[in-house]
BALOBA-1460 file (C-alpha; in Angstrom, 3 decimals):
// residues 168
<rec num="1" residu="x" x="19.698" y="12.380" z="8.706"/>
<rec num="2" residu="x" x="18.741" y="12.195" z="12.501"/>
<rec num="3" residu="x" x="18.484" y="8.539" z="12.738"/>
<rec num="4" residu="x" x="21.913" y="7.845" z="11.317"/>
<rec num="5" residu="x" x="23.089" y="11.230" z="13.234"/>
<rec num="6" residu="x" x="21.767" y="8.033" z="16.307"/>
<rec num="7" residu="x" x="24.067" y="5.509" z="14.557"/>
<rec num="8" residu="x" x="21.467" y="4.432" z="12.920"/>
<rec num="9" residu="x" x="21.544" y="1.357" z="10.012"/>
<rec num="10" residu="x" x="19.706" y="3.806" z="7.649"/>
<rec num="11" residu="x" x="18.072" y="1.319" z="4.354"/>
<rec num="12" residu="x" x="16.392" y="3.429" z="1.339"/>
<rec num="13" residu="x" x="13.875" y="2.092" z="-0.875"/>
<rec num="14" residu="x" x="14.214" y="3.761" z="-4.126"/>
<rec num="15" residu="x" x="13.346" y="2.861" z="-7.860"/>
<rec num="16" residu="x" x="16.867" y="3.718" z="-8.605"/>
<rec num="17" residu="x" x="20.139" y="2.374" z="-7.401"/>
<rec num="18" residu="x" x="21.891" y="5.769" z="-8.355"/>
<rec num="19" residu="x" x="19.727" y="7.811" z="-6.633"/>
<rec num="20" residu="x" x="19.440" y="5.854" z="-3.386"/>
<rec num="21" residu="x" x="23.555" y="5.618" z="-3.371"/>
<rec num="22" residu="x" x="24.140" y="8.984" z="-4.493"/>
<rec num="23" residu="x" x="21.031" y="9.727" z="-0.959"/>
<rec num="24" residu="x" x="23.636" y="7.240" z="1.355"/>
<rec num="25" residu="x" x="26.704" y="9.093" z="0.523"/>
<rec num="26" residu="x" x="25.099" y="12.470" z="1.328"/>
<rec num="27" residu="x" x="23.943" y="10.960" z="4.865"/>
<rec num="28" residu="x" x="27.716" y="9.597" z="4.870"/>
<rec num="29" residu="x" x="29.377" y="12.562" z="4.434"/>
<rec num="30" residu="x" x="26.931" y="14.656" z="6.713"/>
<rec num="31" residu="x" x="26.821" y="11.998" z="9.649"/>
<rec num="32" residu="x" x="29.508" y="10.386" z="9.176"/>
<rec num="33" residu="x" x="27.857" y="6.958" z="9.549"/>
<rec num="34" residu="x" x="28.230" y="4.875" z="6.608"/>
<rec num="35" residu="x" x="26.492" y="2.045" z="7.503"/>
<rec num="36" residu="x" x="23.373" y="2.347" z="5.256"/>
<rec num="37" residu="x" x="22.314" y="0.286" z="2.190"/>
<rec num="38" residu="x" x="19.677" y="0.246" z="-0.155"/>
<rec num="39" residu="x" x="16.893" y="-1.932" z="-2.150"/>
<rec num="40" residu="x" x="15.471" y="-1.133" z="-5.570"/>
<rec num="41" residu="x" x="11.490" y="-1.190" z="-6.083"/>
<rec num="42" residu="x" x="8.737" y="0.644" z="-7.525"/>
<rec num="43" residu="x" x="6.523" y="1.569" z="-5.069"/>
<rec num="44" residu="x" x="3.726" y="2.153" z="-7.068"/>
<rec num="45" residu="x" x="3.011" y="-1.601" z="-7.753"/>
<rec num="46" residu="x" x="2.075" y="-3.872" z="-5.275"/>
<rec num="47" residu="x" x="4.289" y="-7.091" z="-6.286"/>
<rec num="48" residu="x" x="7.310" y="-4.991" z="-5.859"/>
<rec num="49" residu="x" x="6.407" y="-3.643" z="-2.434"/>
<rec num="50" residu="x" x="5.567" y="-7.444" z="-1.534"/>
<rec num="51" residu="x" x="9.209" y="-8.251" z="-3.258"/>
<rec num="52" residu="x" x="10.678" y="-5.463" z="-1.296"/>
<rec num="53" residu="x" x="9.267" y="-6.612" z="1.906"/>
<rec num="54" residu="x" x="10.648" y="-10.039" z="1.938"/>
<rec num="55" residu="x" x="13.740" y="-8.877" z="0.965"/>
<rec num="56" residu="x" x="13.683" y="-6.837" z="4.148"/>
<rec num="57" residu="x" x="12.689" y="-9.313" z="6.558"/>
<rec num="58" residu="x" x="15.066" y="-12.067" z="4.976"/>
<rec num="59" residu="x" x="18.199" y="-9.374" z="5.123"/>
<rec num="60" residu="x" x="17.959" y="-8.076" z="8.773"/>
<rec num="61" residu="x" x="17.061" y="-9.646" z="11.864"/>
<rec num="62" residu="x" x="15.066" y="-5.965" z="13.585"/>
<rec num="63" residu="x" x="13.663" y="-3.164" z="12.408"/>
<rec num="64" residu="x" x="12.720" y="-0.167" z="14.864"/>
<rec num="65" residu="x" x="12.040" y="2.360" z="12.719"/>
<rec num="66" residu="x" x="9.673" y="2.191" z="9.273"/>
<rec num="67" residu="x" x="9.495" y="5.829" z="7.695"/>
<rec num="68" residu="x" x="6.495" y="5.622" z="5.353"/>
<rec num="69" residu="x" x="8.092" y="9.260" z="2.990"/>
<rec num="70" residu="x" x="7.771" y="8.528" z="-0.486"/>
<rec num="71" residu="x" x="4.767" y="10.595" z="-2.056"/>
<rec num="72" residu="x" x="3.926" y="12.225" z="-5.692"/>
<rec num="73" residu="x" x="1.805" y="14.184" z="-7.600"/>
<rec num="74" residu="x" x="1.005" y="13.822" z="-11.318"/>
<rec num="75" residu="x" x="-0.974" y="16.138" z="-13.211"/>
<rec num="76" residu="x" x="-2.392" y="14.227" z="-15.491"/>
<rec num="77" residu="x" x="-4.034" y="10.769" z="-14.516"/>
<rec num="78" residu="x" x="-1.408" y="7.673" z="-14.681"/>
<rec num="79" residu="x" x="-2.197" y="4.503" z="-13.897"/>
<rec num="80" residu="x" x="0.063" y="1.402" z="-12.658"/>
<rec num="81" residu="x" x="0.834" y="-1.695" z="-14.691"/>
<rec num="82" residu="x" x="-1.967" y="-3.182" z="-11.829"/>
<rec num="83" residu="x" x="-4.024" y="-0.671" z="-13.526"/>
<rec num="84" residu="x" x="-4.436" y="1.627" z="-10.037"/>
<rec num="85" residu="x" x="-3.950" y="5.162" z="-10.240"/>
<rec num="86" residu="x" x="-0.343" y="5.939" z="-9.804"/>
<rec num="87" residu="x" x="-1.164" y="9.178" z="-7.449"/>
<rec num="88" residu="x" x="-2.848" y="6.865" z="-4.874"/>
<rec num="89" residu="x" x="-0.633" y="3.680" z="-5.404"/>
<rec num="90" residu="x" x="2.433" y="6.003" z="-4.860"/>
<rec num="91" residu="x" x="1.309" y="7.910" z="-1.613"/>
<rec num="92" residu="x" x="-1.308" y="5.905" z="-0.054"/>
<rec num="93" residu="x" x="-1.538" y="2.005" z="-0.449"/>
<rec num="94" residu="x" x="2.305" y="1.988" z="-0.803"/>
<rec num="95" residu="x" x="2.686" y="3.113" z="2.979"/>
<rec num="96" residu="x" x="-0.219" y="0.892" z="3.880"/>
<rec num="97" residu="x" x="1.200" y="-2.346" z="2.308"/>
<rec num="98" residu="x" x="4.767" y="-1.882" z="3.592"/>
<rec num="99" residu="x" x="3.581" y="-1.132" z="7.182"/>
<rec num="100" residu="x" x="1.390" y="-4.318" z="6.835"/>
<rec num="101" residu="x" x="3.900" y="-6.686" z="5.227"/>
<rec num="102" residu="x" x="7.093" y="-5.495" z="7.633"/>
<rec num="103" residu="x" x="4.553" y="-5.124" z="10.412"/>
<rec num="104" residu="x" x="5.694" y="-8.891" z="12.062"/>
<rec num="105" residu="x" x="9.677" y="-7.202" z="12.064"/>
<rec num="106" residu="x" x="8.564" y="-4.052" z="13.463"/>
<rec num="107" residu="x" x="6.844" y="-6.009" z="16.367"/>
<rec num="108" residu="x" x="9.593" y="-8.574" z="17.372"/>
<rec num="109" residu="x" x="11.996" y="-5.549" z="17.172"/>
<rec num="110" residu="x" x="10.547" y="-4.000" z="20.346"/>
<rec num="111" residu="x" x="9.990" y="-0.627" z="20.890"/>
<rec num="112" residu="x" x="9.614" y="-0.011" z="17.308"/>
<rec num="113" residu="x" x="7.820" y="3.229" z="15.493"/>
<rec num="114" residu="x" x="6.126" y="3.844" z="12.085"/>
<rec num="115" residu="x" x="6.340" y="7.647" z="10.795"/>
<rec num="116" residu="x" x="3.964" y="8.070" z="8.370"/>
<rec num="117" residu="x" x="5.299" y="11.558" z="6.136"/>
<rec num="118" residu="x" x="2.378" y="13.641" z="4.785"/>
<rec num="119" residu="x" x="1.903" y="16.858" z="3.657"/>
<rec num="120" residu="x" x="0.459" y="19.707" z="5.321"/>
<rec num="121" residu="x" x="-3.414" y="19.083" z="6.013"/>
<rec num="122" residu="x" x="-4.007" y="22.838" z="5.898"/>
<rec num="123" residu="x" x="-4.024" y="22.451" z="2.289"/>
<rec num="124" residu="x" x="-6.619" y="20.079" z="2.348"/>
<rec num="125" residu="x" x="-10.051" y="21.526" z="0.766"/>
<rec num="126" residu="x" x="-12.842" y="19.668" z="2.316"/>
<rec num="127" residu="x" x="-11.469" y="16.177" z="3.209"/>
<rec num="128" residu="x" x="-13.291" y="13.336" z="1.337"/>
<rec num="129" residu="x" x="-12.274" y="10.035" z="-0.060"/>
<rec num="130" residu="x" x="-14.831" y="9.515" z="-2.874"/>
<rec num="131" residu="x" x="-15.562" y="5.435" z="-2.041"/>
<rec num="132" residu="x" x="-17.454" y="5.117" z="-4.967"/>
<rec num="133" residu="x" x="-14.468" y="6.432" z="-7.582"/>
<rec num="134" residu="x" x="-11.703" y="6.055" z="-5.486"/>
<rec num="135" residu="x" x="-9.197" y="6.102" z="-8.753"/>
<rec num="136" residu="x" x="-11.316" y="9.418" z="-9.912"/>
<rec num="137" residu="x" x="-12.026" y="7.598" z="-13.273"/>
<rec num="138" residu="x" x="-14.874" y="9.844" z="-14.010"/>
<rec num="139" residu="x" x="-13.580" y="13.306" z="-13.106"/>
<rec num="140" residu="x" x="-9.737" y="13.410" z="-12.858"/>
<rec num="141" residu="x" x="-8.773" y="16.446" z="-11.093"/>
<rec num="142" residu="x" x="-4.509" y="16.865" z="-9.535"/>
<rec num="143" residu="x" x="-6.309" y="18.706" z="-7.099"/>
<rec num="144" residu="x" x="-8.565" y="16.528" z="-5.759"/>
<rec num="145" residu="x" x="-6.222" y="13.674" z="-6.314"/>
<rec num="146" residu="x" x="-3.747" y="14.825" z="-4.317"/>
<rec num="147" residu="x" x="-6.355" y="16.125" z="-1.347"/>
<rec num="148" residu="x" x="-7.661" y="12.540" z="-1.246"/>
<rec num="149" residu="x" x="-4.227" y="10.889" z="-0.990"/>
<rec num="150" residu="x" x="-3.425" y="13.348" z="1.694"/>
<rec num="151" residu="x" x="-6.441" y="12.453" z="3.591"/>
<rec num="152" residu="x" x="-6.178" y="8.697" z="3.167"/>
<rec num="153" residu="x" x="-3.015" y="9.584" z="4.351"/>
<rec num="154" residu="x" x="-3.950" y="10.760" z="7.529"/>
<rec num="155" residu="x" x="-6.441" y="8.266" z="8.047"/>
<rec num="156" residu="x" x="-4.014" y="5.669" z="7.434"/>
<rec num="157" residu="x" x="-1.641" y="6.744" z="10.078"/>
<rec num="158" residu="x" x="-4.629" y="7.465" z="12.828"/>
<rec num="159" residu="x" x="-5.766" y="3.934" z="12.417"/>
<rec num="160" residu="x" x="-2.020" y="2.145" z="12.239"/>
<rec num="161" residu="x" x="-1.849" y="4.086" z="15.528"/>
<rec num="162" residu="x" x="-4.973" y="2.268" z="17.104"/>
<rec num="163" residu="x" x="-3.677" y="-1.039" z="15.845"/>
<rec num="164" residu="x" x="-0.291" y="-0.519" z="16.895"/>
<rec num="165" residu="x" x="-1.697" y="0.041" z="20.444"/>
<rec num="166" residu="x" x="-4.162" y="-3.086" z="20.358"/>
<rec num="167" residu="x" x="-0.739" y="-4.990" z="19.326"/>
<rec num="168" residu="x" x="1.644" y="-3.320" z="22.446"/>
């Protein structure tokens, strides 16, 4: 709501049409600036986020804000059609392939920002990104799926922060 309380040209990603019109009309009503619009993907695979991109870069000219929000927990282990766990897909390597792929935009913009969304790390019980089984195959656990999203999370945004000043 604050950036198109700014005048903002507010664009939602969502898997569903209804959903991201019904999310524009709210923002209408409440900011009175209707000039947002939407794009459908599934940001849980990576050929739609790469789809999604392009259609991004070949539909507006700037982009000066990127606001990396979508997230999701499911309790019992899912995985993609790409076969990667849909927990991690969803909150982590979405953010980190959209930033990547709409990073050129971002940068030819200006002063532009990423926000990365996350939860709150004080629920995070001992940090860890287990390397070795990074899609928990062996032990599924919501719990410890969800810490290690979190923290690849944060991770994620600390080091697009270090490239974004090596870029400036």
């Amino acid at each position: 709501m604050g950036l198109a309380k700014l005048d903002a040209k507010v664009v939602i990603i969502s898997r569903s049409a209804e959903s991201a019109k019904a999310a524009l009309k709210d923002i209408s009503e409440a900011t009175g600036n209707s000039k947002g619009d939407w794009v459908v993907a599934d940001l849980s695979l990576q050929s739609s986020i790469r789809e999604v991109s392009d259609v991004i870069k070949r539909k507006y000219d700037q982009l000066h804000v990127l606001v990396n929000a979508c997230g999701a927990i499911y309790f019992n282990k899912e995985l993609t059609a790409e076969g990667i766990d849909r927990m991690f897909a969803v909150n982590v390597q979405s953010h980190y392939l959209l930033t990547n792929r709409l990073l050129d935009i971002l940068q030819e913009s200006g002063s532009a920002r990423v926000i990365t969304v996350s939860g709150n790390p004080r629920f995070m019980k001992n940090p860890v990104i287990n390397f070795e089984d990074i899609q928990m195959e062996d032990q599924y656990s919501v719990m410890r799926a969800a810490n290690q999203s979190l923290f690849a999370k944060t991770l994620f945004a600390s080091n697009w922060q270090s490239v974004w000043k090596e870029r400036e």
